[in-house]
C-alpha positions in Angstrom: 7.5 7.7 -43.2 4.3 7.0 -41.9 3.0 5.9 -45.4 6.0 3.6 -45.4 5.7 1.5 -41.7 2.0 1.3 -43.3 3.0 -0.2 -46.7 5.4 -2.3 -45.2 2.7 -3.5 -42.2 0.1 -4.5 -44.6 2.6 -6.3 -47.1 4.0 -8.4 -44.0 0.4 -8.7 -42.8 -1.5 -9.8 -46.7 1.5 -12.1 -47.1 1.6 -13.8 -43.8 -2.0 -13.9 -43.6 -2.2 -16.0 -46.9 0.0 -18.3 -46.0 -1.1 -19.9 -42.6 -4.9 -19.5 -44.6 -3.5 -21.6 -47.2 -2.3 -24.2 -45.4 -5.6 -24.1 -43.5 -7.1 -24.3 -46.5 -5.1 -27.3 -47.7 -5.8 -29.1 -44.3 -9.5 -29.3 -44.5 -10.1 -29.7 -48.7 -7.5 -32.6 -47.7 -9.3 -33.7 -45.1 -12.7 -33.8 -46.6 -11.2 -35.5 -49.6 -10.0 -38.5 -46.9 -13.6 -38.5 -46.0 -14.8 -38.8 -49.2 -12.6 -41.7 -50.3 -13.5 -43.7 -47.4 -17.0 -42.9 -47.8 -16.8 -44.5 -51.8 -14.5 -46.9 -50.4 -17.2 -48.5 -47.6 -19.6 -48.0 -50.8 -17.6 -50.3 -52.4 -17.1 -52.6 -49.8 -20.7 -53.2 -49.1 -21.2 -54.1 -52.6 -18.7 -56.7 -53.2 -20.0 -58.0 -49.1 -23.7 -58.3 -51.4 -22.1 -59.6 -54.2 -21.7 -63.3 -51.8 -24.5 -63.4 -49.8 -27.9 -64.5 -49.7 -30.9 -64.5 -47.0 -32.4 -67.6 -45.3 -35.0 -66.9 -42.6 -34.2 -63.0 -42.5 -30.6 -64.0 -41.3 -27.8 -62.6 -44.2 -25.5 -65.4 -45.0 -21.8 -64.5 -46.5 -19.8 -67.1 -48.1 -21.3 -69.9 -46.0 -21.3 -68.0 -43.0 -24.4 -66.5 -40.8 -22.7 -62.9 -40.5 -24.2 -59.4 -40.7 -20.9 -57.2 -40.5 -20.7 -53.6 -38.5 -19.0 -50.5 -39.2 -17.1 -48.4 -37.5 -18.7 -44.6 -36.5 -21.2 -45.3 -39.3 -24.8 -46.8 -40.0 -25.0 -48.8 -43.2 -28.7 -49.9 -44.7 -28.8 -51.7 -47.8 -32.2 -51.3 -49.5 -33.0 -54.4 -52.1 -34.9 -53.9 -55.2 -36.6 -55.4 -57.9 -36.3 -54.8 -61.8 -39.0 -52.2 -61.2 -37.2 -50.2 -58.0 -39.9 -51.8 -55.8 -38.1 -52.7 -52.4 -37.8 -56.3 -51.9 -35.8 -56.2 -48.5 -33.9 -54.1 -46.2 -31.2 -54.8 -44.6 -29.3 -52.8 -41.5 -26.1 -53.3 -41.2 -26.1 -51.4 -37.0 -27.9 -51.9 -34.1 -29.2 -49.1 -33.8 -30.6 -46.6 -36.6 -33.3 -45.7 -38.4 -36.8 -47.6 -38.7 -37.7 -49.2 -42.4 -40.4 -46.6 -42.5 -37.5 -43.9 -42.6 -35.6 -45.7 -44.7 -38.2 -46.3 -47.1 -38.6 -42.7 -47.4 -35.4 -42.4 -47.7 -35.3 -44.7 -51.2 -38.3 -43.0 -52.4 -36.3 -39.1 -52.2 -32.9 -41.2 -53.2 -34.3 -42.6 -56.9 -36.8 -39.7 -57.6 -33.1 -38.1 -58.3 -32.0 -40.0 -60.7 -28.5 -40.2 -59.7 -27.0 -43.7 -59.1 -24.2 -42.2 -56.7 -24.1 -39.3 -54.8 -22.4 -38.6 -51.2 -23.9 -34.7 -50.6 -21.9 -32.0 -48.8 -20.3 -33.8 -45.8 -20.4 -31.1 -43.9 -24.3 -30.5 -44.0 -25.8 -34.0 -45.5 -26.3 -36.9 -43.5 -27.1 -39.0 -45.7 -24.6 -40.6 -48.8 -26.1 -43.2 -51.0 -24.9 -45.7 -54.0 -27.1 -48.1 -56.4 -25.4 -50.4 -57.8 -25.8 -52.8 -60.9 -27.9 -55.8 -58.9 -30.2 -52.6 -57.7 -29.4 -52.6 -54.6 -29.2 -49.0 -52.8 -26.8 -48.5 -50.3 -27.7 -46.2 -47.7 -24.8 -44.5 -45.4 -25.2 -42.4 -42.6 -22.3 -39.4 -42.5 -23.4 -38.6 -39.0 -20.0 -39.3 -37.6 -18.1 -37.6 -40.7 -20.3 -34.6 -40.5 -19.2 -34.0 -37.2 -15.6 -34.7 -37.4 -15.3 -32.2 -40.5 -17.6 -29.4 -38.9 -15.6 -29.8 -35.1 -11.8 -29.1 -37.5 -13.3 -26.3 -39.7 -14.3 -24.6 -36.4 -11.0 -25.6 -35.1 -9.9 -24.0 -38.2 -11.2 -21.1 -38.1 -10.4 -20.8 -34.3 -6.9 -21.0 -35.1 -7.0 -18.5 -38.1 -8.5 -16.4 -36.1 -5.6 -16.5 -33.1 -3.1 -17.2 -35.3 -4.3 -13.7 -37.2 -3.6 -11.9 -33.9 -0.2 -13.2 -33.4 0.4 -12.0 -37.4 -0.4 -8.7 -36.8 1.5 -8.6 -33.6 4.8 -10.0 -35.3 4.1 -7.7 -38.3 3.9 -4.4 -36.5 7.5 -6.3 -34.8 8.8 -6.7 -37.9 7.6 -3.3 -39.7 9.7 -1.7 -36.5 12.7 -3.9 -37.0 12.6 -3.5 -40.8 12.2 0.6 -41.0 14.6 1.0 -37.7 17.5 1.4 -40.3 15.3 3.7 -42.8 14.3 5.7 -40.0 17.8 6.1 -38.2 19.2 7.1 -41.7 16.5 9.6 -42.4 16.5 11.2 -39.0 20.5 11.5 -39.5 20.0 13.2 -43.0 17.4 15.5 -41.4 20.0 16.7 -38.9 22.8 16.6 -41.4 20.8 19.2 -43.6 20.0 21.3 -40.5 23.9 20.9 -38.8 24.9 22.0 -42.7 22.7 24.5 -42.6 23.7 26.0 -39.8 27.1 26.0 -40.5 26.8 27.5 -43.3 24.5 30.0 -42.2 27.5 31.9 -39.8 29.7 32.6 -42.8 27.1 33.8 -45.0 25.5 36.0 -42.3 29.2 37.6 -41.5 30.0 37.6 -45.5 27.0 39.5 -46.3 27.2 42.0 -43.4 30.9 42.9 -44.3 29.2 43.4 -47.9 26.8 45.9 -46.7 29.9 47.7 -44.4 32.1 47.9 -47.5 29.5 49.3 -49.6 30.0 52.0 -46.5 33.7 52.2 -45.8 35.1 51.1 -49.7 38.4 51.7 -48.2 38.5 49.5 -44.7 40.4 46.3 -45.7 39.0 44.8 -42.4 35.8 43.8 -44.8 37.6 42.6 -47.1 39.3 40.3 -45.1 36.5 39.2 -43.4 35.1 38.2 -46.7 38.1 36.6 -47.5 38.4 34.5 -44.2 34.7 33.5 -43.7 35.0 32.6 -48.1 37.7 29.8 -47.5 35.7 28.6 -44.0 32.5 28.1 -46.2 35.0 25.9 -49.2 36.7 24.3 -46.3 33.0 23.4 -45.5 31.9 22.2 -48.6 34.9 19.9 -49.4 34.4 18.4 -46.6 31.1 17.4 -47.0 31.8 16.9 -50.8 34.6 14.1 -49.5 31.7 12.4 -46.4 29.7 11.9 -49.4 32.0 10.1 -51.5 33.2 8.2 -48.5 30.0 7.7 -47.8 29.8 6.1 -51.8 32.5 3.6 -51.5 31.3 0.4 -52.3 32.8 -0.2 -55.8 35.6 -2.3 -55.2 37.2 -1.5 -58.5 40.0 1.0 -57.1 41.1 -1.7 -54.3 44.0 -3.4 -55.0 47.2 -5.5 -52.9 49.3 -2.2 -51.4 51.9 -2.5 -48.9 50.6 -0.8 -45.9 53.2 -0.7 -44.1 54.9 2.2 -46.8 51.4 4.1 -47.1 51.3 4.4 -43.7 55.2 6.1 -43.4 55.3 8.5 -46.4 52.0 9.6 -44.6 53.3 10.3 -41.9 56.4 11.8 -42.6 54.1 14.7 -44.5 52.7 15.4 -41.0 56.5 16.3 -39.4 56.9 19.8 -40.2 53.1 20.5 -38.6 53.7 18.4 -35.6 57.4 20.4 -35.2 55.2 23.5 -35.9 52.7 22.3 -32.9 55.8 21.3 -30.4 55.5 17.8 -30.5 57.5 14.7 -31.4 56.4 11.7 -33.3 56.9 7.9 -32.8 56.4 4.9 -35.4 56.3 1.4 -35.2 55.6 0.2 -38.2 55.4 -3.4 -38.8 57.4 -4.0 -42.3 55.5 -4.8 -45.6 52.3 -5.5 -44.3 49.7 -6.2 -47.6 46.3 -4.6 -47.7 43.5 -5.1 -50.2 42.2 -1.4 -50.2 42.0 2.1 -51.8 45.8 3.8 -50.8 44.0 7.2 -51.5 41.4 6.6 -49.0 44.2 4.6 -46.8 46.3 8.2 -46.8 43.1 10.3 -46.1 42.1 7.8 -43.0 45.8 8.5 -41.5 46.0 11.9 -42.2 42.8 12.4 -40.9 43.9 10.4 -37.1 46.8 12.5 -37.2 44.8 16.0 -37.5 42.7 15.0 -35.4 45.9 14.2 -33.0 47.7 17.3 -33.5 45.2 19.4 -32.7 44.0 17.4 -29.6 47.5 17.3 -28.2 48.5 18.5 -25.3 52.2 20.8 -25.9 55.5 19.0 -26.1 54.0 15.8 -26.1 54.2 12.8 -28.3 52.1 11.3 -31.0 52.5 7.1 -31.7 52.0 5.5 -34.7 51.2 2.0 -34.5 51.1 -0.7 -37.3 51.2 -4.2 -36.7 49.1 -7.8 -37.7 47.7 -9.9 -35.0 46.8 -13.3 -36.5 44.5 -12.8 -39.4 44.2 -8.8 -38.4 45.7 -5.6 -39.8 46.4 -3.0 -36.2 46.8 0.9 -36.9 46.8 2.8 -33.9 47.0 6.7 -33.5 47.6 7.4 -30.1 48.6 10.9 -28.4 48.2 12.4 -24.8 45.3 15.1 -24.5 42.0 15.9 -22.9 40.2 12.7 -22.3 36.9 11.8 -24.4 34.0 10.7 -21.7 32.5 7.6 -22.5 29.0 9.5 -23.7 31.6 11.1 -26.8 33.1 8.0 -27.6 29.9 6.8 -28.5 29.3 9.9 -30.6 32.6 11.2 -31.8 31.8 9.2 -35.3 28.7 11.4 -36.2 28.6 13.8 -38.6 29.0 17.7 -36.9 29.6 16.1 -34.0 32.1 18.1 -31.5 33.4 17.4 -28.0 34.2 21.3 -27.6 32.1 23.2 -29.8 33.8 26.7 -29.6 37.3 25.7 -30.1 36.5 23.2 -33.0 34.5 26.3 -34.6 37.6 28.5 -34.2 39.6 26.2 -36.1 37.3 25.4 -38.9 36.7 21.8 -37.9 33.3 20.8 -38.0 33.1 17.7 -37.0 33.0 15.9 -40.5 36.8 14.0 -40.2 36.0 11.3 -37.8 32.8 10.6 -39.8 34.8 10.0 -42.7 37.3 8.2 -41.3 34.8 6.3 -39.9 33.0 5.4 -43.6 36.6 4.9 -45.3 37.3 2.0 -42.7 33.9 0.7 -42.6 33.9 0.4 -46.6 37.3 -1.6 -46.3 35.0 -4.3 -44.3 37.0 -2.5 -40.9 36.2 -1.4 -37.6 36.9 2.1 -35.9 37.4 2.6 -32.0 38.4 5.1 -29.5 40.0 4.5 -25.9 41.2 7.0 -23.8 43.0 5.6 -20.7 45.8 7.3 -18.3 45.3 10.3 -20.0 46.0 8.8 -23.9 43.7 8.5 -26.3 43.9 6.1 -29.0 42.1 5.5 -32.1 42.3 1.7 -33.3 41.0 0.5 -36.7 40.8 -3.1 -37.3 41.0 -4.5 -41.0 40.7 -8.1 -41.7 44.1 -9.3 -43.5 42.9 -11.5 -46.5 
């Protein structure tokens, strides 16, 4: 189990994990693509700017017009060159930046590499440069852009970082929420095998010591039919659990089909008046008439026979056991009620589990062992039901709930 909360963790975790540092990812290449474009773009823009203007008395005049334009968060020089890349003139478009001695070196490292554009890494060059066809080299300080892109990939990587954190916490949330129904169901099979073990473990300890006494006394019939009694406990045992697990295995919905209810649920219970005469008690039934039910009418027969046991036996003498069926609006109402020892709230919460007994000793005498309620329980539930009990005034009523279709 533990292998399996760790699988699951580290699946939710890699998957989770990828995603937020994909879109992080995507943010900044995104980003530093913007950059770029408006990097070329300015590049362009200074050269069309010096593809109109001309220099009288060291003052740049555009179209006419004595104007030397600015940019924004940037510091653009425009080196002029001759045929021979010897610089004719410099030109800075800021008013404050580097001196023409920087920006002659500058040049010089620029055309010693032979490339005619190239804007660097953004986020570690300063520098982003252009020559264009009139040989003029454009000069553009990424200052500004440097530190925009390095503040939002620390930013970034600040956020991954929490962000991570809050991932591992909401996986190890999730991992609980997503084995809680893996683990329920494994610790109820675990104490199904042990419950089933035990109970099976009586008979066979009592079959095999009347064995050993026989082998002793061939001729006391006492062993024999102690064999013989604790021989149908044990296959009373195992059909039980043989119909849990096929209740348990009801979700093919081939066997359903459109029954009237309302006669399943009589001829039932006219089967159950000889025991209930046997048992001193009476029986009442208000049925409501031809009630249709998608469902299994096996399964339907075993649920009401099952609510009736269960009521006989838990009945206190010359008293009476109702049977209820009736629709309210778009629901289907069967209700088994008789008057017996009341079921405390804590055993209404567990009456449904498998082995489960409210008196263990007198349940054991009987051969009950807790497995009807638990199958009554899965026949309802795989007719898309619900299963209650109530006990109030000293009744107790079982209620299933079926959606009418």
């Amino acid at each position: 189990m533990k292998k399996l909360r760790f699988k699951i963790f580290s699946i939710l975790l890699i998957i989770l994990t990828i995603f937020i540092l994909t879109l992080l990812i995507i943010f900044n290449v995104e980003l530093y693509q913007r950059e770029a474009n408006d990097i070329k773009s300015n590049m362009e823009r200074i050269e069309n700017i010096h593809n109109n203007f001309y220099i009288v008395n060291d003052n740049v005049i555009i179209d006419g017009d004595n104007i030397k334009p600015l940019f924004i968060d940037t510091n653009v020089y425009v080196v002029m060159l001759d045929s021979r890349y010897n610089i004719t003139n410099i030109i800075s478009y800021t008013n404050d930046g580097l001196s023409n001695t920087d920006i002659i070196k500058l040049t010089v490292e620029f055309l010693s590499t032979n490339k005619k554009y190239d804007i660097g890494n953004l986020y570690t060059d300063r520098y982003a440069y252009s020559l264009t066809n009139k040989n003029n080299l454009i000069i553009m300080d990424n200052t500004y852009v440097n530190n925009k892109l390095s503040y939002y990939f620390r930013t970034s990587i600040l956020i991954f970082i929490l962000l991570e954190i809050i991932i591992i916490y909401v996986s190890n949330l999730l991992t609980k929420w997503l084995i809680k129904p893996v683990m329920e169901s494994f610790t109820k099979q675990k104490q199904f095998i042990v419950d089933a073990s035990h109970e099976l473990k009586t008979p066979l300890a009592i079959i095999t010591a009347s064995v050993e006494s026989l082998e002793l006394e061939p001729k006391e019939k006492k062993w024999l039919d102690n064999i013989k009694s604790e021989s149908e406990r044990m296959n009373k045992l195992v059909i039980d659990l043989l119909d849990l697990a096929k209740s348990e295995n009801m979700d093919n919905k081939v066997h359903y089909s459109i029954n009237n209810l309302s006669k399943i649920v009589h001829k039932t219970s006219l089967t159950f008046e000889s025991l209930i005469y046997e048992n001193k008690l009476t029986m009442e039934n208000n049925i409501e008439d031809n009630i249709m039910f998608n469902c299994n009418p096996d399964k339907m027969k075993q649920l009401l026979g099952i609510l009736l046991d269960n009521a006989i036996k838990h009945s206190l003498e010359e008293s009476k056991i109702t049977i209820n069926l009736y629709t309210d609006k778009n629901n289907i109402i069967l209700e088994v009620k008789n008057r017996g020892e009341p079921i405390s709230k804590e055993d209404q919460e567990k009456i449904f589990d498998r082995f489960y007994r409210v008196d263990e000793s007198r349940n054991r005498n009987n051969n009950r062992y807790g497995l009807g309620l638990a199958i009554a329980k899965n026949i309802v539930t795989s007719h898309n039901g619900k299963i209650f009990v109530n006990c109030e005034n000293g009744y107790t009523t079982f209620k299933v709930i079926f959606k009418q279709i």
